[in-house]
BADREN-455018 format. One line per 2 residues: number of its first residue (from 1); their letters; for each residue z, y, x of C-alpha. Coordinates in steps of 0.1 Angstrom, whole numbers, plus 5000, padded with zeros to 4 digits. Layout:
<sites>
NUM> A> Z/Y/X; ... $
</sites>
This chain:
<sites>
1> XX> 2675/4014/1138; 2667/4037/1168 $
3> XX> 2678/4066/1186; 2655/4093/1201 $
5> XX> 2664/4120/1227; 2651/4151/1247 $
7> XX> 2621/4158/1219; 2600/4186/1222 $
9> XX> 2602/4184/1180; 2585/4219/1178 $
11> XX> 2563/4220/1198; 2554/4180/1184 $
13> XX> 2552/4192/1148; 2525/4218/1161 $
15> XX> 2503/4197/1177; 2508/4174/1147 $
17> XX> 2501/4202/1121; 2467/4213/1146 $
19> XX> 2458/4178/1145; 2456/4172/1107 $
21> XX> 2438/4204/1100; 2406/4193/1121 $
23> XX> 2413/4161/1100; 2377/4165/1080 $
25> XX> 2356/4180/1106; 2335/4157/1132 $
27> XX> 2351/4179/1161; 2383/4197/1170 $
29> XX> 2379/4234/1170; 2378/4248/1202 $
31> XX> 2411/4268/1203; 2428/4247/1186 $
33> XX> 2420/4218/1214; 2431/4246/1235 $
35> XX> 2461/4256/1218; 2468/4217/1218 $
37> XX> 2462/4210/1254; 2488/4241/1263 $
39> XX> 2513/4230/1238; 2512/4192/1258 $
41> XX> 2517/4201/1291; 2543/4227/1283 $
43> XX> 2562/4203/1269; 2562/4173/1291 $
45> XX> 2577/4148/1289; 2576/4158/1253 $
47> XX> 2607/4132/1247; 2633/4117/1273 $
49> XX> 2640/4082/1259; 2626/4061/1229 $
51> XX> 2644/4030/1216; 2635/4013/1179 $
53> XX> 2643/3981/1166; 2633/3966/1134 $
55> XX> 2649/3936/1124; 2634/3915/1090 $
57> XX> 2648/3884/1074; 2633/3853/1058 $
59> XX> 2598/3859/1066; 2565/3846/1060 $
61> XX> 2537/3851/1090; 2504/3844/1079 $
63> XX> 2489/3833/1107; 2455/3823/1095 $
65> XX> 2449/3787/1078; 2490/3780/1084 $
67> XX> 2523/3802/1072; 2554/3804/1096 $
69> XX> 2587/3804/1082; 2608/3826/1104 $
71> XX> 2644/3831/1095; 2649/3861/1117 $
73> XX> 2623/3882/1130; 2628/3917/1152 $
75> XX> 2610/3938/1171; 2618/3962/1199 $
77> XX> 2603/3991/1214; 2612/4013/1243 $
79> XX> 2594/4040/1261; 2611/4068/1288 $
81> XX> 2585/4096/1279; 2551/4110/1292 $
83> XX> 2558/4108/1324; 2548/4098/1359 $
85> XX> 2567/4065/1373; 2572/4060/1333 $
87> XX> 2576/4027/1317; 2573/4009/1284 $
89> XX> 2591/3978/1269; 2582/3957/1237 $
91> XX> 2606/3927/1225; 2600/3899/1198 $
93> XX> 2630/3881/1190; 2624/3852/1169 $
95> XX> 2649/3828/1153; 2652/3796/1125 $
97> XX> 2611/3794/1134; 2598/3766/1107 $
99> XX> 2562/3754/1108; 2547/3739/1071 $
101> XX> 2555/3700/1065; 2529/3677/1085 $
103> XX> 2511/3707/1106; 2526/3681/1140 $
105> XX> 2538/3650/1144; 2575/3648/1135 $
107> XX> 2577/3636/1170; 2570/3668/1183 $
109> XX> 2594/3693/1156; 2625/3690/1175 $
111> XX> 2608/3703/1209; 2599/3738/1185 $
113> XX> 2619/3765/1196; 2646/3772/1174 $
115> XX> 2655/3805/1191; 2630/3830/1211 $
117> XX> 2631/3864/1229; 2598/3880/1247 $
119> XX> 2609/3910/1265; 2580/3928/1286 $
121> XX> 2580/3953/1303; 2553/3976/1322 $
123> XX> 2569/3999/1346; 2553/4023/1374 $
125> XX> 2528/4039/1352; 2517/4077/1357 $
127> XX> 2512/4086/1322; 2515/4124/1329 $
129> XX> 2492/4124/1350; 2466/4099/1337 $
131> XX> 2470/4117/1298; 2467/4153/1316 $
133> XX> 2435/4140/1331; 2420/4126/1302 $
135> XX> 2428/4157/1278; 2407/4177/1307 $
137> XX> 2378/4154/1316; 2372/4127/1277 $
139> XX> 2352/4147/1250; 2364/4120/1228 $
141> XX> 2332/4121/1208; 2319/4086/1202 $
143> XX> 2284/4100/1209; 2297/4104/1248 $
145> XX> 2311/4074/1256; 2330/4074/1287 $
147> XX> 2311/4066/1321; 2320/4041/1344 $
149> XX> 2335/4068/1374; 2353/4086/1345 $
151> XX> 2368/4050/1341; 2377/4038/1372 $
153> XX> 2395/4077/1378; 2410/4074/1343 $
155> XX> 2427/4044/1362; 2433/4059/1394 $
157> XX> 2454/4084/1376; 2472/4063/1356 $
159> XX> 2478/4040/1384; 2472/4056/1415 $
161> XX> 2485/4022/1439; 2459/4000/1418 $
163> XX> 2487/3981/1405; 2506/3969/1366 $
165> XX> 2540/3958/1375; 2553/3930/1346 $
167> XX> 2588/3927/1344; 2602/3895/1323 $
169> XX> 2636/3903/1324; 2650/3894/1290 $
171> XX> 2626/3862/1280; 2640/3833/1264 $
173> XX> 2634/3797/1245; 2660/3776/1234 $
175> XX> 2660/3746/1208; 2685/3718/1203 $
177> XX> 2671/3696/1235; 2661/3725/1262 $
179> XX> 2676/3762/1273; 2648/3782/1296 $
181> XX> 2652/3820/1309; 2628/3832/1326 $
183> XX> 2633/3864/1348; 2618/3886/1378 $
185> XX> 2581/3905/1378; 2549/3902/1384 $
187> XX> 2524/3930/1403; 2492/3925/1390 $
189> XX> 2464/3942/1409; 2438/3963/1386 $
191> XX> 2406/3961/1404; 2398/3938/1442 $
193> XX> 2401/3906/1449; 2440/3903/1455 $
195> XX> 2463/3875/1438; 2488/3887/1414 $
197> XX> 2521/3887/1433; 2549/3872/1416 $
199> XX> 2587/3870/1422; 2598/3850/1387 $
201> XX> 2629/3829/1384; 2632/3801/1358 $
203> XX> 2666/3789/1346; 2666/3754/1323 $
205> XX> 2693/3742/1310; 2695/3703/1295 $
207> XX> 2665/3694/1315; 2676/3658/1317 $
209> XX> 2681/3657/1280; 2647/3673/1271 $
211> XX> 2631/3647/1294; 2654/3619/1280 $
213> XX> 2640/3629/1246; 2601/3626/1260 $
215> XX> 2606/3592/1276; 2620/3579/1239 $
217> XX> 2593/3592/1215; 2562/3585/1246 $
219> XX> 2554/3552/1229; 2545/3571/1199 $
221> XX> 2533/3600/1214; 2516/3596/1244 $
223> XX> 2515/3632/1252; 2548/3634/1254 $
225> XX> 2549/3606/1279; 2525/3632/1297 $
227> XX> 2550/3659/1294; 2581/3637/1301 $
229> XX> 2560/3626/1337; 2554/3667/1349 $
231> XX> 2592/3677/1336; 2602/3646/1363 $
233> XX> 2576/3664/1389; 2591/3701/1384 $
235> XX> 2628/3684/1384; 2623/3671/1421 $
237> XX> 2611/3710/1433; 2640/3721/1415 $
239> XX> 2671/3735/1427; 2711/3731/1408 $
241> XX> 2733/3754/1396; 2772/3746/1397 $
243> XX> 2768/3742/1358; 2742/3713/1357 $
245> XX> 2712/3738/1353; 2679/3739/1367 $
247> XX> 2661/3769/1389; 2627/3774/1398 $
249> XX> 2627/3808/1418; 2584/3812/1424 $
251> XX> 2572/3839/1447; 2537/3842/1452 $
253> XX> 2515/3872/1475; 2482/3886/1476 $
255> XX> 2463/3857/1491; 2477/3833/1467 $
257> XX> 2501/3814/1488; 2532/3805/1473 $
259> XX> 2565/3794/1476; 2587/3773/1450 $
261> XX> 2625/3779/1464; 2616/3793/1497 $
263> XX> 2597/3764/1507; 2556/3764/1507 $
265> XX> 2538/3751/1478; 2507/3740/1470 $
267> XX> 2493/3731/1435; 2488/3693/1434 $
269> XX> 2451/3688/1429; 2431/3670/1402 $
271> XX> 2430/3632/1414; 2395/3619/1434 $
273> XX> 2376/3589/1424; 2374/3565/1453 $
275> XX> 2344/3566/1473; 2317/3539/1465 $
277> XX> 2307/3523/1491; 2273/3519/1502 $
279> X> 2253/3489/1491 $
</sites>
């Protein structure tokens, strides 16, 4: 299903129609490029909002030497047209994932998720303007591959504050021992030496019954003993909700420093050997 509004559906099937009739020649005519290139900016932002989904049931990924059983698989696209300040969303929603008979431990099945959404979105991007540019300046020809200032302004154009902003809004893993969300953004800086800067809330429900679970099966498995050690660790930075729930809220800024709840934070380091001492 989708829905689709504010097309420019002429002046689309035009392009379209130019576009397949330089099919079998090495180079698109010149008028027609031109013809093309008039028909584009005209036009902009050739649609106002884009929104499919396609859902499948019972599949089969093939993901290399393993198959995934997925009861429910869908994917969702969104995009608000070429514009500038534009941005563009993709979803997977998973559900009923199964992995094959003795690919893990059994240990380890009931920490699968049973239930997962990835929403990501990338917001703040000049696509007008970085498309207009690159219809003008790219010959396209893989002869005349681009040069490395026609790169970094291809960028520039694209994203003139030298910046991706990630939004998470909308990400999810749940199974029958844990419940996480995770929410907020991250602004991710193209080029330079800056940090990413992050303001990303996780939410996790059951926590004590996920690390319950770890502490059981460690003397089987001692990586879950591993796990069950760093879920105690994150529980103590944590703050409560009035339900029982768990929230990490993480902001981080261009130097790196960060903040867990408001309060500093520093990554614990790798533990040091002690000194030997001298003979």
């Amino acid at each position: 299903s989708g829905t689709l509004t504010g097309v420019a559906l002429q002046p689309l099937q035009e392009m379209a129609y130019l576009l397949l009739q330089n099919v079998p020649k090495k180079h698109i005519r010149t008028e027609d490029k031109e013809r093309i290139a008039a028909l584009f900016r005209n036009n902009l932002p050739l649609f106002g909002n884009i929104s499919q989904s396609i859902s499948y049931q019972d599949v089969t990924i093939d993901a290399g030497p393993i198959e995934l059983a997925v009861k429910n698989y869908a994917v969702d696209v969104k995009a608000d047209g070429i514009r500038n300040n534009a941005s563009y969303a993709m979803g997977v929603h998973i559900a009923g994932l199964k992995l094959p008979p003795g690919l893990v431990s059994p240990a380890f099945n009931p920490l699968l998720p049973e239930d997962v959404d990835i929403t990501i979105a990338a917001s703040g991007i000049n696509a007008q303007n970085g498309v207009v540019y690159m219809m003008d300046n790219v010959d396209f020809d893989p002869d005349h591959p681009l040069t490395p200032p026609q790169t970094a302004e291809i960028r520039r154009q694209f994203f003139p504050d030298n910046t991706l902003t990630i939004n998470y809004d909308g990400t999810h893993a749940a199974s029958s021992f844990y419940d996480v969300t995770v929410t907020g953004k991250t602004i991710i800086a193209l080029t330079g030496q800056d940090k990413p800067v992050a303001d990303v809330t996780s939410h996790a429900k059951d926590l004590d019954k996920t690390i319950d679970y770890l502490q059981t099966h460690a003397k089987d498995e001692p990586q879950l003993g591993q796990a069950a050690f760093f879920m105690l660790m994150a529980k103590g930075f944590a703050k409560t909700d009035p339900n029982g729930g768990y929230i990490w809220h993480i902001e981080s800024n261009s130097a790196g420093q960060i903040k867990l709840n408001g309060h500093d934070f520093d990554l614990p380091g790798a533990p040091t050997a002690p000194a030997t001492p001298e003979q």
